[in-house]
C-alpha positions as CSV (number, residue, x, y, z in Angstrom):
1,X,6.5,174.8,199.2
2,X,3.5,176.4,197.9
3,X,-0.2,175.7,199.6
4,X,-3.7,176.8,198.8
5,X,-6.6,177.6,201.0
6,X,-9.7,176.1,199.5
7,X,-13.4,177.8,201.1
8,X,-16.1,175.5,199.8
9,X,-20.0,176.5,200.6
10,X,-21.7,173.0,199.6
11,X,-25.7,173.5,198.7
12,X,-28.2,172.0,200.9
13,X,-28.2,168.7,201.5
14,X,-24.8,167.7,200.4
15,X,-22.4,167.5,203.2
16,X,-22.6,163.3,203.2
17,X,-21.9,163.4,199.0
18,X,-19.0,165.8,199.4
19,X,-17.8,163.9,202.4
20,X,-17.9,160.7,200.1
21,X,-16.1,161.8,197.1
22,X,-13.6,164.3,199.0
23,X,-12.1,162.1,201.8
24,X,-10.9,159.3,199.6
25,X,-9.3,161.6,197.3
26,X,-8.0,163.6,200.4
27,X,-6.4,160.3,201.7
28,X,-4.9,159.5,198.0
29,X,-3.5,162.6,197.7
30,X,-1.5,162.3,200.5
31,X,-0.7,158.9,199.8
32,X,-0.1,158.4,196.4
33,X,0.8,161.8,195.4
34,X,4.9,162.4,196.3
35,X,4.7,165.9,196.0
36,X,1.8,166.5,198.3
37,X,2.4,166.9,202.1
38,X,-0.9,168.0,203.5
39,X,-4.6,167.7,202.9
40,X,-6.7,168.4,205.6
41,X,-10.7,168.6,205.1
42,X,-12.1,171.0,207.8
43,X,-16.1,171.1,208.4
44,X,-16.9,174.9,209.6
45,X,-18.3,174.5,213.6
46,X,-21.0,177.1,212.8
47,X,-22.0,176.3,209.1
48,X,-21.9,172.5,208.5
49,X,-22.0,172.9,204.9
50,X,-19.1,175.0,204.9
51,X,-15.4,173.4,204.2
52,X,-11.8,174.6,203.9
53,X,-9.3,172.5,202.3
54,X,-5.7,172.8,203.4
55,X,-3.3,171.6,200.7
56,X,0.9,171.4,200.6
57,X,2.3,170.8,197.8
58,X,6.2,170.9,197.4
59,X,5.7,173.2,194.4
60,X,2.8,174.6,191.7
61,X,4.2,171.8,189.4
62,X,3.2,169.6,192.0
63,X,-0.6,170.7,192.3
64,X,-0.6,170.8,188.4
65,X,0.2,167.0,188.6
66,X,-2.6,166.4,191.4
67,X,-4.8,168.0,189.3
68,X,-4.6,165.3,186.8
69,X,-4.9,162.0,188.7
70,X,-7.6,159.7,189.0
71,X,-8.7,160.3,192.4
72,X,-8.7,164.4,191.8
73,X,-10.2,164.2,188.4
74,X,-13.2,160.9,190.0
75,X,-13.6,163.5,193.0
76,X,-14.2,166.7,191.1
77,X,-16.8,164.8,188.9
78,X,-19.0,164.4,192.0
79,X,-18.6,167.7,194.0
80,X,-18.9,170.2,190.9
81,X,-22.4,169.7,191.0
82,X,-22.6,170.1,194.8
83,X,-20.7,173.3,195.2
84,X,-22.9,176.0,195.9
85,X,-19.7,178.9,195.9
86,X,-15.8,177.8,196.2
87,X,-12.8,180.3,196.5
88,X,-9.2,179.6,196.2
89,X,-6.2,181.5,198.6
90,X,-2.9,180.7,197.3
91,X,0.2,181.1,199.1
92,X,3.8,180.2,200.0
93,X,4.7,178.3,202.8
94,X,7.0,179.9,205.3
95,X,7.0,176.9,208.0
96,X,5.2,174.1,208.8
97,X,4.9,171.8,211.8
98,X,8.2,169.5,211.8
99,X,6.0,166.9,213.3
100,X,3.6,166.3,210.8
């Protein structure tokens, strides 16, 4: 499985916007999307304008295919203009929580 780490510093004033656009597209992901597992949203406790998105994808083909749905593509056309600076960790998934 392959995952990326997404570190997203929103400008001021744009939490609720992000918040808007991202969680629906969060929630379709997992969804509609077969080959996405996981998408968690996570607010920083000490910088509320700070997020981190937590993705699983079964494989880089998978995130590729995200990358082209509706919900991605309607989301991205909202928080471009909100992100202030974003950063990308990629990386393989060695184990995951049976549970979820």
């Amino acid at each position: 499985m392959y995952s990326i780490i997404v570190k997203t510093k929103l400008k001021p004033g744009a939490t609720q916007a992000f918040l808007d656009a991202m969680l629906p597209n969060a929630a379709a992901s997992v969804r509609d999307e077969p080959g996405c597992h996981t998408f968690d949203v996570l607010q920083d406790k000490a910088d509320p304008e700070l997020f981190w998105l937590y993705e699983i994808y079964e494989d880089e083909a998978a995130l590729a295919a995200h990358k082209e749905t509706p919900h991605y593509l309607a989301s991205r056309a909202v928080v471009n203009e909100l992100i202030a600076e974003q950063s990308v960790i990629r990386a393989g998934v060695l184990a995951v929580n049976p549970a979820r």
